[in-house]
Backbone bond lengths (Angstrom), bond angles and torsions (degrees), N, CA, C in turn:
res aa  C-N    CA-C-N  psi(-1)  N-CA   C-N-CA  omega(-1)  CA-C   N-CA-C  phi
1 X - - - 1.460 - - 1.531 109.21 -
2 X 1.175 123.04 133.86 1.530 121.17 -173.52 1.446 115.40 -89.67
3 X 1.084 141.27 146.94 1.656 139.35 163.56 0.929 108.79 -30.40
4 X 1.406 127.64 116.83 1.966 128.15 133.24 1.191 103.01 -65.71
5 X 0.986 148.51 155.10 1.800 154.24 100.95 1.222 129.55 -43.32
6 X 1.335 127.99 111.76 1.285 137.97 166.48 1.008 128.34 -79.20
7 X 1.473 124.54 -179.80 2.034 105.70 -178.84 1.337 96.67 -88.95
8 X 1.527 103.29 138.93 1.547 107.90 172.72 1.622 123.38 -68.45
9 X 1.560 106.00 -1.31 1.604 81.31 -176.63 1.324 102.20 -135.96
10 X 1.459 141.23 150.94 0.680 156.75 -160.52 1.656 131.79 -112.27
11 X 1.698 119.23 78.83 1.319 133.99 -106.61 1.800 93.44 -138.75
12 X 1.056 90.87 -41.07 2.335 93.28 -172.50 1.192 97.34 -53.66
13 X 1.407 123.01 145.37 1.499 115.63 154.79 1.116 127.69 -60.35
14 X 1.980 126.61 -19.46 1.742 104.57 -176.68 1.422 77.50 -107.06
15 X 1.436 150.50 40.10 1.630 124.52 148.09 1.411 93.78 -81.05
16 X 1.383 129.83 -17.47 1.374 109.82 -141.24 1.357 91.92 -118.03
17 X 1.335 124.52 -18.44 1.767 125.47 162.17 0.957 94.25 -84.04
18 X 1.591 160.75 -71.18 1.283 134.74 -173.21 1.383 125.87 -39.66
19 X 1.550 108.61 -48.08 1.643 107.99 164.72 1.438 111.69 -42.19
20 X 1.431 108.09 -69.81 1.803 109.95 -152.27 1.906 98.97 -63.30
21 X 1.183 106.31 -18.31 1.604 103.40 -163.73 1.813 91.59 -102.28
22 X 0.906 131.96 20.13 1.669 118.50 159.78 1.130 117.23 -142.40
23 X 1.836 105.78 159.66 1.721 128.31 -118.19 1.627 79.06 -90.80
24 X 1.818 112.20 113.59 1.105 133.72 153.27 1.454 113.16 -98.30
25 X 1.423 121.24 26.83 1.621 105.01 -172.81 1.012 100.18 -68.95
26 X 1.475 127.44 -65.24 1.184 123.36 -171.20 1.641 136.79 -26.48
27 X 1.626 104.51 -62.57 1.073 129.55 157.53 1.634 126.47 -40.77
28 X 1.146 105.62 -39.62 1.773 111.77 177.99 0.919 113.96 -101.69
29 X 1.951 139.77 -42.41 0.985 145.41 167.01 1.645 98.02 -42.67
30 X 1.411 121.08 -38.01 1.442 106.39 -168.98 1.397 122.22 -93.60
31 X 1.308 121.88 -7.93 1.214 142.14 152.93 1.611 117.60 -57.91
32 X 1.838 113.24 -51.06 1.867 91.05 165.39 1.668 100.19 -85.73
33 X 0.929 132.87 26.65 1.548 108.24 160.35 1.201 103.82 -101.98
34 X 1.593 128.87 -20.99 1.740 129.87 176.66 1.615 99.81 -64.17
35 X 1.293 87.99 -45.91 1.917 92.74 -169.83 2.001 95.68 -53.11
36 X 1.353 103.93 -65.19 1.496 107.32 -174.33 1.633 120.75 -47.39
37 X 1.511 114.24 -12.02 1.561 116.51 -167.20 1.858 88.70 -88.71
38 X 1.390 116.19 -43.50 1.234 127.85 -167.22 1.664 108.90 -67.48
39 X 1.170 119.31 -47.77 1.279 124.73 -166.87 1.724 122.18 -117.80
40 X 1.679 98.23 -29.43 1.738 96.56 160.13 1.091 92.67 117.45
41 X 1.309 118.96 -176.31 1.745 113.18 -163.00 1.639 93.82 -142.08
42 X 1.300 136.15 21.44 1.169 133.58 159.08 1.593 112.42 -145.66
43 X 1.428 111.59 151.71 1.955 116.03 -176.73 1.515 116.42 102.51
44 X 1.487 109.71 2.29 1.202 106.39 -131.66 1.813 86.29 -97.10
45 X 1.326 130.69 109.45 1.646 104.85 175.63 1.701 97.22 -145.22
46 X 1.339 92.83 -157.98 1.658 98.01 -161.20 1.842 115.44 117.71
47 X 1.646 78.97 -171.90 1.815 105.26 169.78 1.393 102.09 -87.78
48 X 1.540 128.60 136.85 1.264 122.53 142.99 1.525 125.87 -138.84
49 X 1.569 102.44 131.89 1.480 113.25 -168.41 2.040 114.73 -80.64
50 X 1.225 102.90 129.71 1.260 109.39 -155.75 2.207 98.85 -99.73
51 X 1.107 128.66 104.69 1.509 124.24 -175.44 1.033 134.52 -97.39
52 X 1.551 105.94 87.68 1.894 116.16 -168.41 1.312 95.79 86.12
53 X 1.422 121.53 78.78 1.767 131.48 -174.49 1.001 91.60 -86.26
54 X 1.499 118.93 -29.77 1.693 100.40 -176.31 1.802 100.49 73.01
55 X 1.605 137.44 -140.80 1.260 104.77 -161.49 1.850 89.56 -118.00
56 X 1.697 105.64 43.06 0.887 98.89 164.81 1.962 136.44 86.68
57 X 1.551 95.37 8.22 1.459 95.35 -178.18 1.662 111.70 -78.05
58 X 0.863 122.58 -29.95 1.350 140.73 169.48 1.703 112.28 -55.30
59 X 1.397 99.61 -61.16 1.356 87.05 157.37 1.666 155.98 -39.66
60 X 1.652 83.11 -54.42 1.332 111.22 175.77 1.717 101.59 -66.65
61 X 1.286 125.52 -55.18 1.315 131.82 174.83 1.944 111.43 -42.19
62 X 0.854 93.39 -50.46 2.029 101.32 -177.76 2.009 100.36 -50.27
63 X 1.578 88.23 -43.87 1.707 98.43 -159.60 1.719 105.31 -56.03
64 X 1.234 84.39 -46.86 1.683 118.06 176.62 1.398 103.47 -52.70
65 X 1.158 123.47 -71.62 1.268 133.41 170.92 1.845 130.54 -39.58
66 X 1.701 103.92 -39.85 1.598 103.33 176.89 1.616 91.00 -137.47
67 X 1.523 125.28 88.78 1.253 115.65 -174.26 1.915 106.77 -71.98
68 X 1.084 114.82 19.70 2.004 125.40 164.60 1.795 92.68 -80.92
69 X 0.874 138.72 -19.28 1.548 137.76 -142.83 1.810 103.51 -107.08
70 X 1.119 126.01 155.45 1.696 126.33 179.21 1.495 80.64 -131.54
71 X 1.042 131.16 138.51 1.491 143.35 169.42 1.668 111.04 -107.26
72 X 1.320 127.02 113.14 1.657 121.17 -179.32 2.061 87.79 -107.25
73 X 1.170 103.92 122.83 1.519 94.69 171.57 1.610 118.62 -120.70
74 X 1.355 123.45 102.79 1.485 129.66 -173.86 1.642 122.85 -77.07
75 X 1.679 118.54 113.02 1.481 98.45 170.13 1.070 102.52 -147.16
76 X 1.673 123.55 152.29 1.758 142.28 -139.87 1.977 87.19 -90.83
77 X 1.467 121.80 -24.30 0.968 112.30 178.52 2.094 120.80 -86.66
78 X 1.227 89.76 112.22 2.072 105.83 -157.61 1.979 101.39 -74.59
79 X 1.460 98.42 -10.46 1.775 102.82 163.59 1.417 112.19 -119.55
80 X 1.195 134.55 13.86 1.391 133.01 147.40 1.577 100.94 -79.11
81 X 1.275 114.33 -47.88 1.834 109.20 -173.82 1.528 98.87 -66.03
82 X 1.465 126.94 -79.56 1.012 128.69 -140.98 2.371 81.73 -55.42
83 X 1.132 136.09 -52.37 1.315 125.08 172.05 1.745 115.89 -22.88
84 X 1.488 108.26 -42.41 1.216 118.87 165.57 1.371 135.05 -51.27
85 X 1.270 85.14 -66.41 1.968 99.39 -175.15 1.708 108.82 -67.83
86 X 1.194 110.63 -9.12 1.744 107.57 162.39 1.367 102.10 -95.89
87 X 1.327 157.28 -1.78 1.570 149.39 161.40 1.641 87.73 -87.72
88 X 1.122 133.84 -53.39 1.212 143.43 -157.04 1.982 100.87 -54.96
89 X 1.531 113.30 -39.96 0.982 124.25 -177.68 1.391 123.52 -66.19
90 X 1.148 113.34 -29.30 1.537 126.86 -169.56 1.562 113.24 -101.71
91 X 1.806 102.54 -2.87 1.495 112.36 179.65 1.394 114.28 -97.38
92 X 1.889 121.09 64.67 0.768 89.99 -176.73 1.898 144.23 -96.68
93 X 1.296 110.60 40.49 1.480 128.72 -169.04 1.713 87.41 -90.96
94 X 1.368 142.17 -46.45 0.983 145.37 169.72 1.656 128.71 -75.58
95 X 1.111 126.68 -28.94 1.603 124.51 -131.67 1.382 103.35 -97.00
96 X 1.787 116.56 9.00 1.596 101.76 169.73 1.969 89.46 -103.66
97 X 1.419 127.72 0.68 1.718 109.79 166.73 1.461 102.36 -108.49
98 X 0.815 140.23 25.23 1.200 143.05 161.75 1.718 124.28 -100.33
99 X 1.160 136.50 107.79 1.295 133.32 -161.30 1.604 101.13 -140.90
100 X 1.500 116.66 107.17 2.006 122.20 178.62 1.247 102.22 -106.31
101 X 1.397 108.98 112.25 1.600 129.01 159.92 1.117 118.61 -86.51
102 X 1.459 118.52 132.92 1.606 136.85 -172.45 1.592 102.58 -85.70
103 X 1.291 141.66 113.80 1.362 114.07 -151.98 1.850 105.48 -178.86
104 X 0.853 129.91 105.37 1.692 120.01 -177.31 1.445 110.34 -91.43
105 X 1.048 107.69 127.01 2.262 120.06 179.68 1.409 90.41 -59.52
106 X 1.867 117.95 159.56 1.424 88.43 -29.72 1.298 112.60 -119.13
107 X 1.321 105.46 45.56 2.069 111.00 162.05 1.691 102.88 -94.20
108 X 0.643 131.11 27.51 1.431 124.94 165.01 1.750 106.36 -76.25
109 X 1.188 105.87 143.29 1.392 117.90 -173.59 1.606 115.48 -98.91
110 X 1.304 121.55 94.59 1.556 112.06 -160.16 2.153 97.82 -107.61
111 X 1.471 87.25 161.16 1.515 107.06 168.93 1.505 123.83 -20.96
112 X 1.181 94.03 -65.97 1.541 111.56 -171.91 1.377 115.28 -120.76
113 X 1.732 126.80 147.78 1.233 128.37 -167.07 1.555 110.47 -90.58
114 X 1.480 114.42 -22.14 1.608 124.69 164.98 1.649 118.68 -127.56
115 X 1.062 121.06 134.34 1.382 127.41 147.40 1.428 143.36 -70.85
116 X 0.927 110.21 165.28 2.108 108.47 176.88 1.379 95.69 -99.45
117 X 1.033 129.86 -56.44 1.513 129.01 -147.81 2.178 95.77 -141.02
118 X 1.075 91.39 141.41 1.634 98.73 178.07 1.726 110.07 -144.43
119 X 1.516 100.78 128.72 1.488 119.35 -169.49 1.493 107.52 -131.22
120 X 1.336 104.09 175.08 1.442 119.90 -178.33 1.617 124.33 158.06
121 X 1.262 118.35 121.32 1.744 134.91 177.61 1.398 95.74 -96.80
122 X 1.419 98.62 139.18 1.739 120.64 157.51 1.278 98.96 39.84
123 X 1.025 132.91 68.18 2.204 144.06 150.16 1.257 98.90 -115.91
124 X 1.160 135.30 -16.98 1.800 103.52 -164.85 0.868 115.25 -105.69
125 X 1.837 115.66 -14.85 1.732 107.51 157.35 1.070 132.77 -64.63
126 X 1.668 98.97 -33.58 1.304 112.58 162.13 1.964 137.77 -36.69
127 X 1.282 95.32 -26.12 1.684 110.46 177.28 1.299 118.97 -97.67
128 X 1.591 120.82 129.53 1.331 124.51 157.40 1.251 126.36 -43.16
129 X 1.725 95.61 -48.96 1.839 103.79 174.58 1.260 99.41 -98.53
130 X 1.230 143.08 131.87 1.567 143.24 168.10 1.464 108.45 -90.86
131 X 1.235 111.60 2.21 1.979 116.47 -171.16 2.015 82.17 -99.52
132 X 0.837 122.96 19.63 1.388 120.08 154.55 0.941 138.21 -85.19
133 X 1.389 104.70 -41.63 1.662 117.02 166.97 1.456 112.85 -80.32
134 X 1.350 103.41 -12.62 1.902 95.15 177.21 1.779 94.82 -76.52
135 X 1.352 109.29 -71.18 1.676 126.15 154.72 1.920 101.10 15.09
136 X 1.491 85.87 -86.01 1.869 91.58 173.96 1.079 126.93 -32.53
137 X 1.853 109.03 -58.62 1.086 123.51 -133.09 1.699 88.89 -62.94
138 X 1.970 103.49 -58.94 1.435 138.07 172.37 1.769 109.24 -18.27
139 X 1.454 122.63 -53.12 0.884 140.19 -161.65 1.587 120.68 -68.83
140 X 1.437 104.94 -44.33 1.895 135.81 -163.85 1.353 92.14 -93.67
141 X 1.035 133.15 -53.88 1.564 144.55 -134.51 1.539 100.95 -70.23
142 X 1.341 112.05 125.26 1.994 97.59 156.71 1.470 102.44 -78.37
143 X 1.387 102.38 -178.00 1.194 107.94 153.67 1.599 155.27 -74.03
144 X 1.175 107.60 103.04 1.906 79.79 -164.32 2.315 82.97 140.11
145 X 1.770 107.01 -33.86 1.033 87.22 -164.12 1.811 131.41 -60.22
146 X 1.442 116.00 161.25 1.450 117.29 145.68 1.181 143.98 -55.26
147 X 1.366 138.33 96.81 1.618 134.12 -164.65 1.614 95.39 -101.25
148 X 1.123 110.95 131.82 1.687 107.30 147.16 1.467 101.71 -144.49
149 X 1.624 83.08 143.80 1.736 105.10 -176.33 1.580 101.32 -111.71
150 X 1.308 112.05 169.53 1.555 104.66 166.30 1.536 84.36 -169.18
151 X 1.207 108.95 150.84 1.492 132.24 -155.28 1.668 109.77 -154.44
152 X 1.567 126.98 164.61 1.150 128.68 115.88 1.206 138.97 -45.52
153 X 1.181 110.10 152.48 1.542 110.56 167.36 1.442 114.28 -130.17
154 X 1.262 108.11 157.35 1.603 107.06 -150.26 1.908 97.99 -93.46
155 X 1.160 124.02 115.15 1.345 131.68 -179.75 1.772 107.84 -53.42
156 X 1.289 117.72 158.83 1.357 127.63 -172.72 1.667 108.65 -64.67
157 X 1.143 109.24 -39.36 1.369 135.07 -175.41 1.144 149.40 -153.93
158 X 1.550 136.81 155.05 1.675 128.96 -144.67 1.735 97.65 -77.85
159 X 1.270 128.91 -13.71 1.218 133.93 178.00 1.774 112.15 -89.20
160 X 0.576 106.93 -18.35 1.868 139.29 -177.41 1.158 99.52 -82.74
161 X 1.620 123.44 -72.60 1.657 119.54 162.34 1.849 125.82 -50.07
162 X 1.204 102.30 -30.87 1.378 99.75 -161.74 2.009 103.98 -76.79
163 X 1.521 93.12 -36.02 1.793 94.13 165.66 1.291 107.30 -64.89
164 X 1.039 140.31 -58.60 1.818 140.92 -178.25 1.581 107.31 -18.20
165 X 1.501 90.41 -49.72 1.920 122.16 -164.65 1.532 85.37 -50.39
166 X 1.501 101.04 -82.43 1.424 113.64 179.18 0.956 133.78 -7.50
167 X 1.222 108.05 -66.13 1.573 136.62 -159.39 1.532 118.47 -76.67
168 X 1.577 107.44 -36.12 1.334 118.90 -175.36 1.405 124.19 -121.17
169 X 1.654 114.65 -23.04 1.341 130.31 167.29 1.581 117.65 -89.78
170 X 1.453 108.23 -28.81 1.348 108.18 -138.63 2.237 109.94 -47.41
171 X 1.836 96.09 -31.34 1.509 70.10 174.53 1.186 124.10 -128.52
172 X 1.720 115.61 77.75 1.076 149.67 -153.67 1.805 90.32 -127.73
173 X 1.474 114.60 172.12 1.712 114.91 -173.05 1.474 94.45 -96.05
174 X 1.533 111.30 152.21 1.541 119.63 -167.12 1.329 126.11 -54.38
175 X 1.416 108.44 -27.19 1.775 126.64 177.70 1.488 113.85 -61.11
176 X 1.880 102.69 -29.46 1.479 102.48 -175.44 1.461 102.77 -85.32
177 X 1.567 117.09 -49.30 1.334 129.11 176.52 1.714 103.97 -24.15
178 X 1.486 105.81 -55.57 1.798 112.66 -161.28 1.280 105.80 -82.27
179 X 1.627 127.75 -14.89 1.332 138.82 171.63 1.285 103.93 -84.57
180 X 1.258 140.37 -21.89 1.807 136.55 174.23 1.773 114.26 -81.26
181 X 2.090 89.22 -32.78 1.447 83.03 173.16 1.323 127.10 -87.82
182 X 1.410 98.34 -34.58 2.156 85.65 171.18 1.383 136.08 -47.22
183 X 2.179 95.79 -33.97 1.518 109.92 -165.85 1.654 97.20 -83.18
184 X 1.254 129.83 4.86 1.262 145.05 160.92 1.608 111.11 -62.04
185 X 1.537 99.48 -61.33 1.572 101.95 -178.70 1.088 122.11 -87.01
186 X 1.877 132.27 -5.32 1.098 161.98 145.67 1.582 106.33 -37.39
187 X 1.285 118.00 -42.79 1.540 119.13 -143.18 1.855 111.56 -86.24
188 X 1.144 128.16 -168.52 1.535 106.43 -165.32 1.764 84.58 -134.28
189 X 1.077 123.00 150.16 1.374 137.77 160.84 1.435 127.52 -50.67
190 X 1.528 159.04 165.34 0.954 131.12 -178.96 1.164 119.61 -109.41
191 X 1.419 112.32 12.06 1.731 125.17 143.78 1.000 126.24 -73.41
192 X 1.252 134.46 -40.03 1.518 141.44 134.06 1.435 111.90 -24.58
193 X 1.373 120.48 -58.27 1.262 96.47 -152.94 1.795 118.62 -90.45
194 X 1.537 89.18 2.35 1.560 117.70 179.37 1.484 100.74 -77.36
195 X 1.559 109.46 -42.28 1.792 107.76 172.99 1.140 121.36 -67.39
196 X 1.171 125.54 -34.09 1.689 128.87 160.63 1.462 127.91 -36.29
197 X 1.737 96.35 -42.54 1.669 113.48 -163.39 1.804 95.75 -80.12
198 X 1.424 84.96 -42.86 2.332 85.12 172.80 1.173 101.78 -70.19
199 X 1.243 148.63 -27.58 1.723 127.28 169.12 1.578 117.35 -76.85
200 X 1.299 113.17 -13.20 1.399 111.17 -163.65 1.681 104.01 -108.25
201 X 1.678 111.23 -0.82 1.366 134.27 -168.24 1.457 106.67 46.27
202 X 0.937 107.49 48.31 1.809 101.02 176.59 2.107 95.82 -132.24
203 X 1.186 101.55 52.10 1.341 97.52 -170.60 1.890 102.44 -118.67
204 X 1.807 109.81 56.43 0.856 168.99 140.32 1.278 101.62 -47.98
205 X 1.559 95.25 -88.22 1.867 116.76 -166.91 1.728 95.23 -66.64
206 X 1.331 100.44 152.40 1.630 128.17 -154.15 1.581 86.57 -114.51
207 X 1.542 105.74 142.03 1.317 110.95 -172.41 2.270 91.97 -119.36
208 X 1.376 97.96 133.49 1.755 84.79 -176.60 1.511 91.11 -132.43
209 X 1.531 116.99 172.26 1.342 135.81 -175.88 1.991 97.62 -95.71
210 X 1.174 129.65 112.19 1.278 130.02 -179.55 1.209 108.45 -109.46
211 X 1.492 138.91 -11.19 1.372 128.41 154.07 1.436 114.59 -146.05
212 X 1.388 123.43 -136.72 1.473 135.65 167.74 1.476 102.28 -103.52
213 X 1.547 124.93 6.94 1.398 113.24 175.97 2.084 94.06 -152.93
214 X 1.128 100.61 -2.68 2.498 81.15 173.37 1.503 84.40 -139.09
215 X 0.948 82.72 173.45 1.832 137.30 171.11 1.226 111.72 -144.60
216 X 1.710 85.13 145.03 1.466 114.67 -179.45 1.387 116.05 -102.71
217 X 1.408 111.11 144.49 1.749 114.41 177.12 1.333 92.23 -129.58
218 X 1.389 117.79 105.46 1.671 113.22 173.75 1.828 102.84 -126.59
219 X 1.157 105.99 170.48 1.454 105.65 158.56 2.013 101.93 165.09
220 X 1.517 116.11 -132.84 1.259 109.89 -172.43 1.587 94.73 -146.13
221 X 1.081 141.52 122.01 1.100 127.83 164.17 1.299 126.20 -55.06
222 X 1.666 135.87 125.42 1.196 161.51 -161.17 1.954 92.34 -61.51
């Protein structure tokens, strides 16, 4: 099945209350435990740059997760953040390492010129060009850092997606349902996304299968 493209940003007001208001535990909770299998669950401190936070639970979760860590999390969508910075407000065990920039890759103007550690859920389907997020990654990164990505992956077929739907959305509100299925047909294969990493020479980082619907791109920058 070949890529559709969807709109990369995520802008309606009920995409973006349906987003922030449905049950990602699973999904994110398992993302800092991927991060924690990769890198360990103590030592862990620094800057870390957050890619397409979306309104930021992930973020907030990492902060939560290695309170050594300042989390800056950037996304092009300005009502997914501002959705943020009011949860962000009421968090207060976190909310002086936590910092959400309104901001589109990769002219967005961020805090700091390097990072320690660089993350990010569901952005790379999101892009027409996906050599953007390598672009970033290349740019922020010291040396030595931790990247983990986690993504969709694009199913074999439109019948293939539509069970996924089923299975994991089905009783979620319809806007999200039709937002799980595009970013389904949106998403890149993991041969694809292995060809990306050889154009972007960072094919270093190890690309793995993490469920029946993401992949992982983790590794250390060289």
């Amino acid at each position: 099945m070949e890529r559709i493209l969807e709109s990369e940003l995520m802008e309606e007001e009920g995409q973006v209350c349906a987003y922030a208001e449905a049950d990602f535990e699973d999904a994110h909770s398992r993302f800092i435990a991927l991060f924690q299998d990769m890198v360990g669950h103590k030592g862990i401190n620094g800057y870390v740059l957050d890619l397409g936070c979306g309104y930021g639970d992930i973020a907030m979760r990492f902060a939560r997760a290695y309170p050594r860590c300042i989390v800056h999390g950037i996304d092009g969508s300005e009502a997914m953040i501002h959705y943020g910075k009011g949860i962000l407000r009421e968090a207060h065990d976190i909310q002086d390492r936590v910092e959400l920039i309104h901001g589109r890759l990769p002219e967005a103007v961020l805090p700091r010129i390097k990072y320690d550690i660089i993350i990010s859920n569901s952005l790379l389907h999101h892009l027409p060009n996906p050599q953007v997020l390598y672009q970033v990654i290349q740019r922020y990164t010291i040396s030595g850092a931790p990247v983990f990505i986690m993504d969709l992956k694009r199913p074999k077929t439109i019948d293939e997606a539509r069970v996924l739907v089923e299975t994991h959305v089905a009783n979620e509100p319809e806007v999200l349902k039709r937002d799980f299925y595009n970013s389904l047909l949106a998403a890149f294969e993991e041969r694809e996304v292995l060809e990306q990493l050889k154009e972007a020479k960072l094919n270093n980082l190890s690309v793995k299968v993490a469920s029946d619907r993401h992949i992982v791109i983790c590794g250390y920058i060289p």
